[in-house]
ZAMARGU-4260 file (C-alpha; in steps of 0.2 Angstrom, whole numbers, plus 5000, padded with zeros to 4 digits):
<rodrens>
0) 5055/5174/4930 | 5042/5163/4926 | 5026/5168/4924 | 5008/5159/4927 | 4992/5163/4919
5) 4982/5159/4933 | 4979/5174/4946 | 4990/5174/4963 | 4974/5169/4971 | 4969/5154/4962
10) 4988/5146/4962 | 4992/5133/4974 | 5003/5138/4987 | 5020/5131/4983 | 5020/5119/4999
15) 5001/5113/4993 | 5011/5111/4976 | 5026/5100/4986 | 5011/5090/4995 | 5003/5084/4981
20) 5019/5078/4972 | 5024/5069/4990 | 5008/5061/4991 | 5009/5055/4972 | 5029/5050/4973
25) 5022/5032/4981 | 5009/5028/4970 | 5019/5032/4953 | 5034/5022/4961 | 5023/5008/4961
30) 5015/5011/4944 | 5032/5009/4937 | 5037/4992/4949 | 5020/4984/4941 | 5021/4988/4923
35) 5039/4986/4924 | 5037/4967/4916 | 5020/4963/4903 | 5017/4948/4913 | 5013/4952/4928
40) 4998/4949/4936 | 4987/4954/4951 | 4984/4942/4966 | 4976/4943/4982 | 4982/4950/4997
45) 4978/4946/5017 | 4974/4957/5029 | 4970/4950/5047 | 4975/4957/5064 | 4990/4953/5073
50) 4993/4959/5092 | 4977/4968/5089 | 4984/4980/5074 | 4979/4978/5054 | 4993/4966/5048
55) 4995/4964/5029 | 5000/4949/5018 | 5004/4939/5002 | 4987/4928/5001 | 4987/4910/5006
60) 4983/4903/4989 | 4995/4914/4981 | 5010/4902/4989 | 5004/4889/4978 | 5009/4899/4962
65) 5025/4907/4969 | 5033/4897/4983 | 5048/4912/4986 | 5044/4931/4986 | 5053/4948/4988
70) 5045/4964/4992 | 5045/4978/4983 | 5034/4990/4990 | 5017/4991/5000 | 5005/5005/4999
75) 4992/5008/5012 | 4977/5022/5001 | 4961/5028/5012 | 4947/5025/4996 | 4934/5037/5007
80) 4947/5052/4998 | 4945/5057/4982 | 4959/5054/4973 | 4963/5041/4988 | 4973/5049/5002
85) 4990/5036/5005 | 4990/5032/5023 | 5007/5023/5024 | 5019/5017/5009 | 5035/5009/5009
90) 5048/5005/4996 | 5064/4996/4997 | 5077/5009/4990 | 5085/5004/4973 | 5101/4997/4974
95) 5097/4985/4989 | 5090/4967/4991 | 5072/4966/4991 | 5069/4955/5010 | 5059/4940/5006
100) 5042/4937/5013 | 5036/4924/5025 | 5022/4915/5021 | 5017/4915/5040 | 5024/4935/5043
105) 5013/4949/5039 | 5017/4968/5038 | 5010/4975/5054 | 5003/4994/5051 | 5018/5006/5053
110) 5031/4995/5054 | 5043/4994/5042 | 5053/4979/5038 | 5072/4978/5041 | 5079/4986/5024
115) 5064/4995/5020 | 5061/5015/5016 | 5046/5024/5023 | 5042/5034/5008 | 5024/5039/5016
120) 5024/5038/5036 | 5009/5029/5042 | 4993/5037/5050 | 4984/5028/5061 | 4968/5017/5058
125) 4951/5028/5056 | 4939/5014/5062 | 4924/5017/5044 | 4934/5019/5035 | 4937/5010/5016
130) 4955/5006/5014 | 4966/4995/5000 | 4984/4988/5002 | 4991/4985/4986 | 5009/4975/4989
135) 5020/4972/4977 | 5032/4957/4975 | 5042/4946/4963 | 5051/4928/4963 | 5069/4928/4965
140) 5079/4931/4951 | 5075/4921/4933 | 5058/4914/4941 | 5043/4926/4934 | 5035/4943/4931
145) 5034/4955/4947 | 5015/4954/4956 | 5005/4967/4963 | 4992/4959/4978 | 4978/4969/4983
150) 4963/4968/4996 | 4950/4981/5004 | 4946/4981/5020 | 4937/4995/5034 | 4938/4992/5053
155) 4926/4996/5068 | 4929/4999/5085 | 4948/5005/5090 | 4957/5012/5103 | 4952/5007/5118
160) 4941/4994/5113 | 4950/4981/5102 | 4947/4983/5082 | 4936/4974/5071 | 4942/4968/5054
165) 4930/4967/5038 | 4935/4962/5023 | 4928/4970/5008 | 4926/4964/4989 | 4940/4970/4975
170) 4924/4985/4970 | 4919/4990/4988 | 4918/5008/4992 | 4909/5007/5009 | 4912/5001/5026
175) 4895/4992/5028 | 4886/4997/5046
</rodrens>
């Protein structure tokens, strides 16, 4: 048997121990799809509301550089957390085609695209709160490096009333008032 230094009551719990790996499993899948390739790069993402849910997209500008994309993964943190708290992540399983993304298609809040895992299931929208979706794409095969697109944003209002989207800059860590 294997024995730990630490007193039994300072040691996590074995399922606080499971929990953390879980909530870290997203976040270092991703960390591996963007350094995968040194040229990738980081572009901007979209969020905007669509049938009155946060909806999340490759950035209008960022057609221009890269007319065809496949998704790799989204991930959905809560930046009020520390370390940020995933909310929702999704990854398409290896061995599968990536589905492209639509230039006029976003990814609603919890709803995964056809062919796409649910490695993180989605919580529902705090409205205060300071969140980043980080997506992560690449061109078809041959045509570039994979490309991580990120944005922050917080909501107000919420169920019943309709939400309120506000964008945030790359560096913001509040939902202003």
């Amino acid at each position: 048997a294997v024995t730990s230094p630490l007193p039994p009551c300072t040691r996590p719990a074995p399922a606080l121990r499971a929990a953390r790996r879980a909530a870290w499993l997203p976040l270092a899948a991703l960390a591996l799809l963007g350094s995968a390739c040194a040229s990738s790069r980081m572009g901007q993402a979209e969020v905007r509301l669509h049938d009155g849910q946060p909806c999340f997209a490759v950035a209008a500008a960022e057609w221009q550089r890269t007319p065809e994309l496949l998704l790799q993964a989204l991930l959905l943190s809560d930046l009020g957390e520390q370390p940020p708290a995933v909310r929702w992540a999704l990854l398409v399983p290896p061995g599968q085609a990536d589905p492209a993304l639509s230039r006029a298609a976003c990814i609603a809040w919890g709803q995964a695209p056809a062919g796409v895992g649910v490695s993180s299931p989605a919580q529902p929208p705090v409205a205060g709160q300071v969140y980043e979706v980080f997506i992560n794409a690449r061109p078809p095969q041959g045509r570039g490096a994979t490309r991580g697109y990120s944005a922050r944003f917080c909501l107000r209002g919420g169920p019943p009333q309709p939400w309120v989207l506000l964008p945030l800059a790359d560096d913001a860590s509040r939902c202003p008032p």
